[in-house]
PyMOL Python script that loads the backbone (N, CA, C, O; Angstrom):
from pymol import cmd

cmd.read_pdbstr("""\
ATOM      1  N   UNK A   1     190.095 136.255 -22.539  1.00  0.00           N
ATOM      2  CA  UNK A   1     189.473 137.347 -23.270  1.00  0.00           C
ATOM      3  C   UNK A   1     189.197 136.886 -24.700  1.00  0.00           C
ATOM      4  O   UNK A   1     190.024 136.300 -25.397  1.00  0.00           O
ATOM      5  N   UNK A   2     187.931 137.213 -25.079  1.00  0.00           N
ATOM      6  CA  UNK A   2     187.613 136.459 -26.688  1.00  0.00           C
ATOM      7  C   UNK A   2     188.063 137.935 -27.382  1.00  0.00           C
ATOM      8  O   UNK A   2     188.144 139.127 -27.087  1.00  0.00           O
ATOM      9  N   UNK A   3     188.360 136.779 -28.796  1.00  0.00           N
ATOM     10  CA  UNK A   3     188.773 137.953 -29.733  1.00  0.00           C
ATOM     11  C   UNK A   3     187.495 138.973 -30.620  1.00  0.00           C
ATOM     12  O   UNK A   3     186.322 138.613 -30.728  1.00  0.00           O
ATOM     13  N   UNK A   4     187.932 139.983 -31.059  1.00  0.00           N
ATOM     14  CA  UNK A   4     187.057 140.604 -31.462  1.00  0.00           C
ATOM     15  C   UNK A   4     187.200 140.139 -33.183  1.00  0.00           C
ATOM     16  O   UNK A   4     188.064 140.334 -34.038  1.00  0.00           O
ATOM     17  N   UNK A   5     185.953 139.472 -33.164  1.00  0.00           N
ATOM     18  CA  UNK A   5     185.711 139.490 -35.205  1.00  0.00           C
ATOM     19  C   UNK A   5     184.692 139.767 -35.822  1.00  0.00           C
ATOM     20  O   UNK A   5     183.631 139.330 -35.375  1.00  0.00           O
ATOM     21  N   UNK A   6     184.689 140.328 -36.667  1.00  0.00           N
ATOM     22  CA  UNK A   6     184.249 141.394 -37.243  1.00  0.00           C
ATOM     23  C   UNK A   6     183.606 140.720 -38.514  1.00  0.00           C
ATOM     24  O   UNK A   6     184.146 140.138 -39.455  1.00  0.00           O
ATOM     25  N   UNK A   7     182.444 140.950 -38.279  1.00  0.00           N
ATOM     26  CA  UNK A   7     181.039 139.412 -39.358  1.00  0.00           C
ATOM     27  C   UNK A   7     181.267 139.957 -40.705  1.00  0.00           C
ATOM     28  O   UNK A   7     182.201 140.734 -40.899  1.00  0.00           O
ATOM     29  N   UNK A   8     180.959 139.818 -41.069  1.00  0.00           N
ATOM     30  CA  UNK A   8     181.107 140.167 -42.971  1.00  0.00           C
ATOM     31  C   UNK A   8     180.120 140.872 -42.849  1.00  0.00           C
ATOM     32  O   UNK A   8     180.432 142.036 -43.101  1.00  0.00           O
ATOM     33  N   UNK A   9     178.808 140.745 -42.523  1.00  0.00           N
ATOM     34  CA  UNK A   9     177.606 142.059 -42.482  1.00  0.00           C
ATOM     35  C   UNK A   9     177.882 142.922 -42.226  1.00  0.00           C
ATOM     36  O   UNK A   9     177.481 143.728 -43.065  1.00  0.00           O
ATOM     37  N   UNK A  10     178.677 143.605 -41.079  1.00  0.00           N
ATOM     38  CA  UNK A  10     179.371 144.084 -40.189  1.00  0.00           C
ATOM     39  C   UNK A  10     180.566 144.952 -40.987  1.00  0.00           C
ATOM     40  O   UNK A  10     180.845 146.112 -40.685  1.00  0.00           O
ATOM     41  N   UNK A  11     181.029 144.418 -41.744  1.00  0.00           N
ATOM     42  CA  UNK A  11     182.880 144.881 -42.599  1.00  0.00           C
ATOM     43  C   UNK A  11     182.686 146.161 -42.708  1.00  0.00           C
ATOM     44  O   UNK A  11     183.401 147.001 -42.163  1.00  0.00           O
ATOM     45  N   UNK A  12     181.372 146.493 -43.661  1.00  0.00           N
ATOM     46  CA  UNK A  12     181.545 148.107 -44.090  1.00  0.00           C
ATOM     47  C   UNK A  12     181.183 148.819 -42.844  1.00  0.00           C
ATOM     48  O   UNK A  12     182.153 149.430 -42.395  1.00  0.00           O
ATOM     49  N   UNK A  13     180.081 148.945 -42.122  1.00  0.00           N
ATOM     50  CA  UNK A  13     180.312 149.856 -40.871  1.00  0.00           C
ATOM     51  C   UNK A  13     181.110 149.468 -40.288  1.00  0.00           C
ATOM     52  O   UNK A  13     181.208 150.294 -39.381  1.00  0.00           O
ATOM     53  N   UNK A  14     182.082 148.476 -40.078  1.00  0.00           N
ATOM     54  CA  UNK A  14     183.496 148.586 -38.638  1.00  0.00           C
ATOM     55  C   UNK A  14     184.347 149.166 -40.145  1.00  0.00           C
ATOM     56  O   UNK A  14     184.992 150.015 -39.529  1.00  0.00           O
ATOM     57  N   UNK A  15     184.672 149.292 -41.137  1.00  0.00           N
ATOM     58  CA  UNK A  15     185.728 150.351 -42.301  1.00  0.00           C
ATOM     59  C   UNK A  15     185.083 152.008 -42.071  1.00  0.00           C
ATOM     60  O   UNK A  15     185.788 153.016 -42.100  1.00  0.00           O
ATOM     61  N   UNK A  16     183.844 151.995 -41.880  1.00  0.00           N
ATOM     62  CA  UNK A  16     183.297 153.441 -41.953  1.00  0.00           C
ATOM     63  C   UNK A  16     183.743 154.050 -40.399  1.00  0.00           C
ATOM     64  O   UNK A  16     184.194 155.191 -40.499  1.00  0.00           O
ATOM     65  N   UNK A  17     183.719 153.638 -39.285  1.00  0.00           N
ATOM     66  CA  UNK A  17     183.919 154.055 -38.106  1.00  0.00           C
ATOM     67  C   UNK A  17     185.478 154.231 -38.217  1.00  0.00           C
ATOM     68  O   UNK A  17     185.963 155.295 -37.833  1.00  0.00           O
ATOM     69  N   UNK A  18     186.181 153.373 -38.657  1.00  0.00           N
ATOM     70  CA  UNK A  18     187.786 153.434 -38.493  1.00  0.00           C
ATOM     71  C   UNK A  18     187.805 154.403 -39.394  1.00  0.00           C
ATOM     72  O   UNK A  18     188.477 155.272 -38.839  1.00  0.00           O
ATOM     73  N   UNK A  19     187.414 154.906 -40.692  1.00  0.00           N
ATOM     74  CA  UNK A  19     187.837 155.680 -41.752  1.00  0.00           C
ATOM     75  C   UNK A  19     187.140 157.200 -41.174  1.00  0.00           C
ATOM     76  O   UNK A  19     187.430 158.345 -41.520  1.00  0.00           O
ATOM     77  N   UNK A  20     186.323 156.820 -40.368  1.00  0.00           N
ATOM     78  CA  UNK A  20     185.811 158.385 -39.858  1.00  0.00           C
ATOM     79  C   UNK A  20     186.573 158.995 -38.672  1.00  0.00           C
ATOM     80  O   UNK A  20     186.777 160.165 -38.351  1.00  0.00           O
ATOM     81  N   UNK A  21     186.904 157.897 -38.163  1.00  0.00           N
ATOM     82  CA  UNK A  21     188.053 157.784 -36.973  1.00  0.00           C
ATOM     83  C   UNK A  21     186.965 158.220 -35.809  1.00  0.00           C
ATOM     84  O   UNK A  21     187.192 159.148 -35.032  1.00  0.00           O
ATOM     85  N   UNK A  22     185.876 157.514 -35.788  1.00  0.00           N
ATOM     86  CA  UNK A  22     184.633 157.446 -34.951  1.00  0.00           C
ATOM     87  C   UNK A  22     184.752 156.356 -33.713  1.00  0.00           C
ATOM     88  O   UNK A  22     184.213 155.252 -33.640  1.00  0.00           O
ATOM     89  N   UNK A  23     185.648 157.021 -32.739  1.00  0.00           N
ATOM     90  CA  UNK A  23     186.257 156.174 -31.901  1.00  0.00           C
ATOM     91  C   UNK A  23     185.067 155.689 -30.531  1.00  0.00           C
ATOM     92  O   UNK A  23     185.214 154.725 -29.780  1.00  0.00           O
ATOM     93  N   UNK A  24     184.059 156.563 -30.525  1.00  0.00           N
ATOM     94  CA  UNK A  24     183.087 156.756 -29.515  1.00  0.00           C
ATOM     95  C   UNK A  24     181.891 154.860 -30.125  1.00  0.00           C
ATOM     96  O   UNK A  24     181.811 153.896 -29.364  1.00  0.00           O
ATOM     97  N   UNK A  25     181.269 154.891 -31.414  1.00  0.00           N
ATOM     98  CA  UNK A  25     180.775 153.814 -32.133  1.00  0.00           C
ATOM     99  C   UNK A  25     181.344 152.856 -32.489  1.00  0.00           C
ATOM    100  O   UNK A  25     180.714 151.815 -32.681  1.00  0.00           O
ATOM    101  N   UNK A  26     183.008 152.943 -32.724  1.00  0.00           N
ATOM    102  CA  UNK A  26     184.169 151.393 -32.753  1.00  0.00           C
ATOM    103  C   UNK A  26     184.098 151.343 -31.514  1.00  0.00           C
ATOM    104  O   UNK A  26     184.231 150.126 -31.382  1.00  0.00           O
ATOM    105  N   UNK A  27     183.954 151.861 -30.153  1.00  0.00           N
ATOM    106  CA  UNK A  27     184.238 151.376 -29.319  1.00  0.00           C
ATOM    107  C   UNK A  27     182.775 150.402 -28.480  1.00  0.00           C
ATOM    108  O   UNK A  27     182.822 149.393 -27.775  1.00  0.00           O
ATOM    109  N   UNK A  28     181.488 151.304 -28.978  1.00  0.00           N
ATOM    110  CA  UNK A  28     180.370 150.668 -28.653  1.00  0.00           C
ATOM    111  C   UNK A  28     180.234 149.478 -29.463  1.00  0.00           C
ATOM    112  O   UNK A  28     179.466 148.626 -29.016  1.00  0.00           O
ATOM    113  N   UNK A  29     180.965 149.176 -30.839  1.00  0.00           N
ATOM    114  CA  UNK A  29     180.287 148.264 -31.661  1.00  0.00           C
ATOM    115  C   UNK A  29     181.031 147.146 -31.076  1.00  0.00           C
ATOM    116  O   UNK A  29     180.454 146.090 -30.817  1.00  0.00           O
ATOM    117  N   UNK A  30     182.495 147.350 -30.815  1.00  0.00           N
ATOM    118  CA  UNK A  30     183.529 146.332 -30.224  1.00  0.00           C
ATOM    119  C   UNK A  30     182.952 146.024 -28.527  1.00  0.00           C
ATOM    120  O   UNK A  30     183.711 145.260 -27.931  1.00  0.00           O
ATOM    121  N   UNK A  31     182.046 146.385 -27.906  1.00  0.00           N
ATOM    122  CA  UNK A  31     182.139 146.195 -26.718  1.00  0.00           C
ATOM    123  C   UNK A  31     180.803 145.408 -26.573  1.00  0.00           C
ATOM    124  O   UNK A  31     180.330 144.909 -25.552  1.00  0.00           O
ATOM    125  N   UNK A  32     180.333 145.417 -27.785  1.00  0.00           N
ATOM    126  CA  UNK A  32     179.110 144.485 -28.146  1.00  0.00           C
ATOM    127  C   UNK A  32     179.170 143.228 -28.405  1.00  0.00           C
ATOM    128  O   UNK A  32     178.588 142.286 -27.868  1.00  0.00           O
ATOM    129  N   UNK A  33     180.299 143.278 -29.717  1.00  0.00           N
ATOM    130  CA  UNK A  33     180.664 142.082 -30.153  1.00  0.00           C
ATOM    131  C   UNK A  33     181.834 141.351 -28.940  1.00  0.00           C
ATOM    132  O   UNK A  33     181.865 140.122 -28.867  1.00  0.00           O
ATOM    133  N   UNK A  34     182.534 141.990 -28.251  1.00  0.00           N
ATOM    134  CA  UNK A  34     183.366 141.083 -27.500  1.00  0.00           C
ATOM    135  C   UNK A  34     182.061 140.641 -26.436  1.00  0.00           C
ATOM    136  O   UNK A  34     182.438 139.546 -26.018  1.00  0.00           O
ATOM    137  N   UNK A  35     181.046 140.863 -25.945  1.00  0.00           N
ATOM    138  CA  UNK A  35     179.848 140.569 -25.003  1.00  0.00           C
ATOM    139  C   UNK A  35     179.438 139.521 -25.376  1.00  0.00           C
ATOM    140  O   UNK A  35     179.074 138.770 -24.471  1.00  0.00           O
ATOM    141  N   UNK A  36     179.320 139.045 -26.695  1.00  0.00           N
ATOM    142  CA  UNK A  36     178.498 138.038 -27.503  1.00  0.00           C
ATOM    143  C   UNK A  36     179.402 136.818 -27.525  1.00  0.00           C
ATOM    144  O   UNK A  36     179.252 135.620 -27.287  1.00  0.00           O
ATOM    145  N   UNK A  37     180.682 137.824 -28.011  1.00  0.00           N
ATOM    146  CA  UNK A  37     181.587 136.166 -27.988  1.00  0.00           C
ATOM    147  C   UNK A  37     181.962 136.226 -26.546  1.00  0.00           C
ATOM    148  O   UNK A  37     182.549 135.166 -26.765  1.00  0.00           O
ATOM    149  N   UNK A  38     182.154 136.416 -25.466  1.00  0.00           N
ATOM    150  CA  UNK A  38     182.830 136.641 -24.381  1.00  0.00           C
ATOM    151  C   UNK A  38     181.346 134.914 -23.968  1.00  0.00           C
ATOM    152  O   UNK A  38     181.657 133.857 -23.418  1.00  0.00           O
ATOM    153  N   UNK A  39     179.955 135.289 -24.475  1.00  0.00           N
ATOM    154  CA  UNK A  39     178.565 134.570 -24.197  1.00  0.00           C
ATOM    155  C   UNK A  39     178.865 132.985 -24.590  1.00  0.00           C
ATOM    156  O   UNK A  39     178.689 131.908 -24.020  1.00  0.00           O
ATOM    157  N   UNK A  40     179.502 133.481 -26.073  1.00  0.00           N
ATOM    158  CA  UNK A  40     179.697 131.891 -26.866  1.00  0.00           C
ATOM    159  C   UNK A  40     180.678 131.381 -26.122  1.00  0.00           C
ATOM    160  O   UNK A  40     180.427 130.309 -25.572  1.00  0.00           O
ATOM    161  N   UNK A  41     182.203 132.072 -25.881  1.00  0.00           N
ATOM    162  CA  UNK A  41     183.219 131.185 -25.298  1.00  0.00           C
ATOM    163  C   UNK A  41     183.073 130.358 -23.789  1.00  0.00           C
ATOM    164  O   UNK A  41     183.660 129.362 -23.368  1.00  0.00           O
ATOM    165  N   UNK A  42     182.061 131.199 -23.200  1.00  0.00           N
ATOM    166  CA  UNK A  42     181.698 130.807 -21.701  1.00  0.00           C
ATOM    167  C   UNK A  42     180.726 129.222 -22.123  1.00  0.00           C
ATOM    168  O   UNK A  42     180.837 128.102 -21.623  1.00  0.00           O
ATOM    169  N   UNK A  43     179.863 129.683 -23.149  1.00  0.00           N
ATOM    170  CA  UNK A  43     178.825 128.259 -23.720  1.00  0.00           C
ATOM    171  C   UNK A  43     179.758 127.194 -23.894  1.00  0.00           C
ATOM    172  O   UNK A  43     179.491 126.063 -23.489  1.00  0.00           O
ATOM    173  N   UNK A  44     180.901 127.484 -24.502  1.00  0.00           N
ATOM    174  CA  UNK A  44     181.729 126.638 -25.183  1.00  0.00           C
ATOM    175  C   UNK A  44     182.410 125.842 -23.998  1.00  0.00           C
ATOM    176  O   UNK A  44     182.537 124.620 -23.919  1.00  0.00           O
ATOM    177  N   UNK A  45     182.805 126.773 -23.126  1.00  0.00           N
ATOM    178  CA  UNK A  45     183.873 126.428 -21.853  1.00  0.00           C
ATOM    179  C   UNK A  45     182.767 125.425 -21.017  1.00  0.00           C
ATOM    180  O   UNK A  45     183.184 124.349 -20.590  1.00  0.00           O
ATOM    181  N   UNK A  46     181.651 125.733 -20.846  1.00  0.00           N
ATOM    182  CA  UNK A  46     180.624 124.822 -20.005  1.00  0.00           C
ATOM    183  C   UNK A  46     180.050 123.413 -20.671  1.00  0.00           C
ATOM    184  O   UNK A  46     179.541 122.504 -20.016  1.00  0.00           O
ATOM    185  N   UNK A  47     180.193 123.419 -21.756  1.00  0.00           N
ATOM    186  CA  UNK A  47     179.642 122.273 -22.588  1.00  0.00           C
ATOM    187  C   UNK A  47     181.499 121.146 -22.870  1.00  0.00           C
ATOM    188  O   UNK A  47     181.462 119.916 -22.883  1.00  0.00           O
ATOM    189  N   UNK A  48     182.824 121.922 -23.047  1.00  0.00           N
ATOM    190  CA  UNK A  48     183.607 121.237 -22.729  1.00  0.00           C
ATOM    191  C   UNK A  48     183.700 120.743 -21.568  1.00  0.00           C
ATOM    192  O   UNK A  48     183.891 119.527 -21.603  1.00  0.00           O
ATOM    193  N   UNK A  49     183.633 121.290 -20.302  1.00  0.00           N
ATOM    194  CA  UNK A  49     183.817 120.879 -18.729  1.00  0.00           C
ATOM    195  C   UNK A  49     182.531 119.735 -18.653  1.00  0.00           C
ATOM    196  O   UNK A  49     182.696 118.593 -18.221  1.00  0.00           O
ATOM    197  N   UNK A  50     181.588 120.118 -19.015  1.00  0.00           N
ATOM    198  CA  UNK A  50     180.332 118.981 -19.321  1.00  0.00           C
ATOM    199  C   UNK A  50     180.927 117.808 -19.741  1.00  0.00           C
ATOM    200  O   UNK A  50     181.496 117.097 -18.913  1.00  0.00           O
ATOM    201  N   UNK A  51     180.876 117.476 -21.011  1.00  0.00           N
ATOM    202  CA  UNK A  51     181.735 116.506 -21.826  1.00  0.00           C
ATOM    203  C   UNK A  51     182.950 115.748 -21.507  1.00  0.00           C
ATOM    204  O   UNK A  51     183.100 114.589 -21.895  1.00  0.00           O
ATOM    205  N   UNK A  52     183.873 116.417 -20.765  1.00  0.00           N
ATOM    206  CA  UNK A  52     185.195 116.062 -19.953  1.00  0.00           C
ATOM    207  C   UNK A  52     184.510 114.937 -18.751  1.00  0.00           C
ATOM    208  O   UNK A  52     184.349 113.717 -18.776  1.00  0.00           O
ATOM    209  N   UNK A  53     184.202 116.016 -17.696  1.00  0.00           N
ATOM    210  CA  UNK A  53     183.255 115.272 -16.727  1.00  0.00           C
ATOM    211  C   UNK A  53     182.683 113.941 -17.632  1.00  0.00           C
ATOM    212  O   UNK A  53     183.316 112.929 -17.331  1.00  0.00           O
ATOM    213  N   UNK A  54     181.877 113.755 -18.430  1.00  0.00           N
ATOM    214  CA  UNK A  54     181.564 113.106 -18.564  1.00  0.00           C
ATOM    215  C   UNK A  54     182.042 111.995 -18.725  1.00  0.00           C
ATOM    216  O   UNK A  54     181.727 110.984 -18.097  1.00  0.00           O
ATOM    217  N   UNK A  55     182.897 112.089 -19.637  1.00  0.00           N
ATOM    218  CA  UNK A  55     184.098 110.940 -19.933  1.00  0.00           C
ATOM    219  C   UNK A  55     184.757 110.499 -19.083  1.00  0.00           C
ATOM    220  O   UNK A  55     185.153 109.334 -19.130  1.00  0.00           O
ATOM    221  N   UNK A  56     185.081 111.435 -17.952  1.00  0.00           N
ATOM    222  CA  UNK A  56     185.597 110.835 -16.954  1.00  0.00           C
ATOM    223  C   UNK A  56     184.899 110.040 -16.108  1.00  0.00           C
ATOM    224  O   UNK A  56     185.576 109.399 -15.304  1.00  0.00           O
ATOM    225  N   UNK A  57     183.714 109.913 -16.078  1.00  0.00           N
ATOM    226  CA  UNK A  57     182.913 109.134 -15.278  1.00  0.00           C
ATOM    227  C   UNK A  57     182.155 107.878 -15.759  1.00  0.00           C
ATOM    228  O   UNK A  57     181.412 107.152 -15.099  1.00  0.00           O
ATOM    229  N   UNK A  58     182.515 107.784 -17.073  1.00  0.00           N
ATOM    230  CA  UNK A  58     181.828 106.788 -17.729  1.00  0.00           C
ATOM    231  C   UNK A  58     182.602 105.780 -18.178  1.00  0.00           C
ATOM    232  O   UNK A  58     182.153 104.874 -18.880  1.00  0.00           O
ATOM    233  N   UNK A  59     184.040 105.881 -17.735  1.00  0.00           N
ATOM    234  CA  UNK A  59     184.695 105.069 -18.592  1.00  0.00           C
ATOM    235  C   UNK A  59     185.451 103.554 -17.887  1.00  0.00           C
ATOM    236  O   UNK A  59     186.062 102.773 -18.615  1.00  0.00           O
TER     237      UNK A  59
END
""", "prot")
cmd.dss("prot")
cmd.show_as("cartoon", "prot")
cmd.util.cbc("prot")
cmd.orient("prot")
């Protein structure tokens, strides 16, 4: 599970939703951002298994 972080563009609306206690929009904004990184960590996980493989076959 990727973590949820919270962009610096981002800071004041994820403080305004928690301070409004706007649990319905923290939960859409968090289910966005974990989608994106959930995108990068899978990129990340396929380009390591790539690279591994690779090394293992070249050496």
């Amino acid at each position: 599970m990727p973590f949820l972080i919270i962009e610096k563009d981002d800071k004041a609306q994820y403080i305004t939703y928690e301070a409004d206690q706007d649990v319905t929009s923290l939960t859409q904004y968090a289910k966005q951002k974990l989608t994106e990184e959930q995108k990068c960590y899978e990129i990340f996980e396929q380009n390591y298994q790539a690279q591994k493989d690779f090394d293992e076959n070249h050496q």
